[in-house]
C-alpha positions in Angstrom: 0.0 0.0 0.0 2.9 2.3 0.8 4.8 1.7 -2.5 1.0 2.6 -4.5 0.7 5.5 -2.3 4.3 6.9 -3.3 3.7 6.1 -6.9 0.6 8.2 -6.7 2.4 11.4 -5.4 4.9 10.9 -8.0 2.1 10.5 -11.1 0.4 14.0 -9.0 4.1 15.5 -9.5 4.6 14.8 -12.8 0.5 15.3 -13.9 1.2 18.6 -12.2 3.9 19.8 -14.1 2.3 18.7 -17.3 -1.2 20.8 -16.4 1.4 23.6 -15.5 3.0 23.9 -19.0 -0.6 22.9 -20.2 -1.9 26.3 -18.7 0.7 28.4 -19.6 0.6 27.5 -23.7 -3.2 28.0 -23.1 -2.4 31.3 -21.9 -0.3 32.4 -24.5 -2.3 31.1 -27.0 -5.3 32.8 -26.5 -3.4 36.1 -27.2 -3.7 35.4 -31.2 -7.9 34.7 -30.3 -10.3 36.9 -32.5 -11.6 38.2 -28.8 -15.6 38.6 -29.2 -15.8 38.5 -33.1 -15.6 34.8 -33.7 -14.4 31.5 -32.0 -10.6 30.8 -32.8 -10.9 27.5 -34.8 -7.3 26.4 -36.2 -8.2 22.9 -36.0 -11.7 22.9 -37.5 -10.7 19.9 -39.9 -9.5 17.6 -37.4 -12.2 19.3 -34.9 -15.0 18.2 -37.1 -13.9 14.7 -37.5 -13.9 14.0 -34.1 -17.6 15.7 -34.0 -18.8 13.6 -36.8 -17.6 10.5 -34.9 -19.0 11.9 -31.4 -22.3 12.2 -33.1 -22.3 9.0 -34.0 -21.6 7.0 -31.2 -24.5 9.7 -29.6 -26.8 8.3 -32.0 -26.1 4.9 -32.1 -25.6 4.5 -27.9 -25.4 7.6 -26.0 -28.7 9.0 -26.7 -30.8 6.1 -26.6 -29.4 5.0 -23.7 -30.2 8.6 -22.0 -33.5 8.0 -23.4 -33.9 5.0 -21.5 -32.8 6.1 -18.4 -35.0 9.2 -18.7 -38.1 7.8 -19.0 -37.6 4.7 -16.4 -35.8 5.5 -14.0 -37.7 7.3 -11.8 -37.2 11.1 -10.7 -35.6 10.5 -7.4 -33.7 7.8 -8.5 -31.9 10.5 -11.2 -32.0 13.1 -8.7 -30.0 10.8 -6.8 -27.3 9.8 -9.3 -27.1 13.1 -9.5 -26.5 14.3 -6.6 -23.8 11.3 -5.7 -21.7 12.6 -8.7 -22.2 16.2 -7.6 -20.5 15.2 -4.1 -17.7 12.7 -5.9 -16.9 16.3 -7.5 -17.0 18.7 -4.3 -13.2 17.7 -3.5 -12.2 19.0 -6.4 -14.3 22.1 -6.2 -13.1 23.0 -2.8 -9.2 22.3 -4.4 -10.1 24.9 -6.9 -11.3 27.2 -4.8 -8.4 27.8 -2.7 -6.9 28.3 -5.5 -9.0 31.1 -6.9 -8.5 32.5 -3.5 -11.8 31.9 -1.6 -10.9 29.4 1.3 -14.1 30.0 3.2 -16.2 28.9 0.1 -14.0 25.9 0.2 -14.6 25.1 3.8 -18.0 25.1 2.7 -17.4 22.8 0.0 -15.6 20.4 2.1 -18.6 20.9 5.3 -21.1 20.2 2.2 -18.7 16.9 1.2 -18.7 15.6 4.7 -22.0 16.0 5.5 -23.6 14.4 1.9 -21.0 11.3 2.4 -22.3 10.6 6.1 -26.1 12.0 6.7 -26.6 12.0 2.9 -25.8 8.1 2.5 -22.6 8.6 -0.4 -24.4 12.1 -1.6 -27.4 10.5 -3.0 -29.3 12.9 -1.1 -28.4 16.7 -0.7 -29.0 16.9 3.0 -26.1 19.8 3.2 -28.4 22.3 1.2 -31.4 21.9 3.6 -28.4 22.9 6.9 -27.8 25.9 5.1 -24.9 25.0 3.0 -25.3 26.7 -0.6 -23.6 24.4 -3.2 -20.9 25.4 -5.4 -19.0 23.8 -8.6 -15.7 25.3 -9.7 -13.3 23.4 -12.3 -9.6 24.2 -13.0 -10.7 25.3 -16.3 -12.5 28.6 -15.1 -9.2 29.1 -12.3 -7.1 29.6 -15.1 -9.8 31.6 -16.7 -10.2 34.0 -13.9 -6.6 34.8 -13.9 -5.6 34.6 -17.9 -5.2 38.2 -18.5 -7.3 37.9 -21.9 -11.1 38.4 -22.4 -12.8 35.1 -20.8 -14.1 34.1 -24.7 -10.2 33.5 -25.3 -9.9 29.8 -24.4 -7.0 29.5 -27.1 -8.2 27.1 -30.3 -11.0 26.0 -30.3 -11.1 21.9 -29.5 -13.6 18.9 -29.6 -12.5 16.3 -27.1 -13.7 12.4 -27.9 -16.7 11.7 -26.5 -16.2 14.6 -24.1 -17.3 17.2 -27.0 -16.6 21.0 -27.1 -13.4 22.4 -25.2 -10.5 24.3 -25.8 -6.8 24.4 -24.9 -7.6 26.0 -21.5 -10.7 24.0 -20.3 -9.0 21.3 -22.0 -6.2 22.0 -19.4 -8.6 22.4 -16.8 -10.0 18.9 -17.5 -6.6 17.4 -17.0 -5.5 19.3 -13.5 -9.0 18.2 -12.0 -8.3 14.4 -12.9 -4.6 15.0 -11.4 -5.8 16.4 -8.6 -9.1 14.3 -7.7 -9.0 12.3 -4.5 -10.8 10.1 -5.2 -8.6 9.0 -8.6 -5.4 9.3 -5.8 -6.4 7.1 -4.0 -7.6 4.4 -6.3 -4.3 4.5 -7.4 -2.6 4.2 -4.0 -4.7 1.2 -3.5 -4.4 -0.6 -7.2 -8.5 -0.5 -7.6 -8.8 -1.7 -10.8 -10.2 1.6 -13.5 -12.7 -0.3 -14.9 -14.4 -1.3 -11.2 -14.3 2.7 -10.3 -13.7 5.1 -13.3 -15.4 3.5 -15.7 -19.0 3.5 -14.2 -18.3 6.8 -12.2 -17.9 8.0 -16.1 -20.7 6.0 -17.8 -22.8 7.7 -14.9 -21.8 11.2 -15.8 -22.0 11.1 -19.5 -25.6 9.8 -19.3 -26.6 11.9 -16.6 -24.8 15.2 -18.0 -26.4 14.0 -21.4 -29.7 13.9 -19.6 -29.7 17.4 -19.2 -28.7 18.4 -22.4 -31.3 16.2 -24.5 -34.1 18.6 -25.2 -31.3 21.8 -25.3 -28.8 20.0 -27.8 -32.0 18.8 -29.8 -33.3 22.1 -29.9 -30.2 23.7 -31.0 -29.4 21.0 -33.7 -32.8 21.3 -35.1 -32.9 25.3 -35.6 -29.3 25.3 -36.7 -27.8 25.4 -40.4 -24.1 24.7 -39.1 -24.7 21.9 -35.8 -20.9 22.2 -35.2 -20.3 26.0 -35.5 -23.9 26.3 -33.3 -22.1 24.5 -30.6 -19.0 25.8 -30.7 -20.5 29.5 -30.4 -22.9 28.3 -27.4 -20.2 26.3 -25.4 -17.8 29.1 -25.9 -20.3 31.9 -24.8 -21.1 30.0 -22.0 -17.9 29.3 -20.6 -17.1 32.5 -21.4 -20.2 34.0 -19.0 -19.6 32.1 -16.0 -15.5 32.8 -16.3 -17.0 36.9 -16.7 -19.3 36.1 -13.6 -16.6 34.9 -11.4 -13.9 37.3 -12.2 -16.8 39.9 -11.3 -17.7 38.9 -8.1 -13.9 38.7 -7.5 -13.3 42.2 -8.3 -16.0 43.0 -6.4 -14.9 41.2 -3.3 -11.7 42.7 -3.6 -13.1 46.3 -4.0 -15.0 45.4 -0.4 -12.2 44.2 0.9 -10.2 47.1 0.4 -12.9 49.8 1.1 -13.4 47.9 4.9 -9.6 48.1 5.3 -9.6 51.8 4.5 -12.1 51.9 7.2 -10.5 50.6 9.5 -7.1 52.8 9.0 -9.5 55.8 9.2 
């Protein structure tokens, strides 16, 4: 158990360092974006490819299966899935937000984490919000956001991930630093759990729950669309680009309170 647990701090090191350079090339990339105008696209070739084959194994297996699941599995038993991959997630929420500088909100994380696993039985119910503990969901890919000194639609190229879909060099960045960072993925290592007995349903769970609650939004959009991939691109990049805005606001904001009560207190 000792020797996994030291290979697993060595595989953080070294994922670390990779998400590091990651980060920084995603940051200097996004200097030669097209800012609000259009989405940087470099790779569309290649980027299309991989969408043509994504929409086909949605077709063929994802969306059916969603539909499935939909309409028999009950409500409670989704909102319950749901909620148990929500609080697998909270660890690495609450990492992110120390980073972005708000350790209270990660205590609350954490307080929300502890109290799902226990009282909630593994997170399937969201006991934390009814104590007064507001849920949260930060990824690495908006940290690096709220600090890139570039407008929050400058994610660097444009990307479309298998099976994972729309991204770009920094929230493809992101992606990696919260899987080198995850808990839960440390200590499965330590411990030699096999991928497939852990991973591999935790992600088979989140694609057909995230998919879910996409279905009538991504049907809608694909149905009023000329262009289905440049629709998507524009609305994933908007998006990401909106809540990366929202949180550098309420940064600024915090700050500017911060510094007005120290003033205060100096006069």
């Amino acid at each position: 158990m000792v020797e996994g647990i030291l290979r697993s701090v060595a595989g953080f090191r070294r994922s670390v360092v990779l998400v590091a350079a990651m980060a920084a090339l995603a940051g200097g990339c996004a200097t030669n974006d097209t800012k609000d105008q259009e989405v940087w696209d470099p790779l569309e070739t290649p980027n299309r490819f991989v969408f043509a084959i994504n929409r086909t194994v949605d077709v063929i297996a994802i969306r059916p299966l969603t539909v499935f699941y939909r309409d028999w599995m009950p409500e409670p038993g989704q909102k319950g899935v749901h909620n148990a991959l929500e609080n697998l997630q909270t660890p690495v929420t609450a990492i992110n937000e120390v980073v972005q500088g708000a350790p209270k909100r990660a205590a609350n994380s954490m307080a929300r984490f502890l109290v799902n696993s226990t009282i909630g039985v593994a997170g399937l119910f969201d006991v934390a919000s009814s104590l007064g503990l507001p849920k949260t969901r930060e990824d690495a890919g908006k940290t690096i956001g709220m600090y890139a000194g570039v407008p929050p639609e400058n994610g660097g190229p444009y990307l479309v991930l298998p099976l994972a879909g729309p991204s770009n060099f920094r929230d493809g960045a992101g992606l990696l630093a919260d899987y080198a960072v995850d808990p839960f993925r440390i200590l499965t290592y330590a411990l030699n759990v096999d991928w497939i007995a852990y991973s591999g349903p935790r992600l088979a769970a989140t694609v057909v729950d995230a998919r879910s609650r996409t279905l009538f939004a991504l049907d809608d959009l694909e149905k009023n669309s000329v262009d289905y991939y440049a629709a998507l691109r524009s609305a994933y990049t908007q998006q990401r680009a909106d809540l990366i805005r929202e949180k550098r606001e309420r940064t600024d904001s915090r700050s500017e309170l911060n510094r007005r009560d120290n003033l205060a207190l100096v006069h």
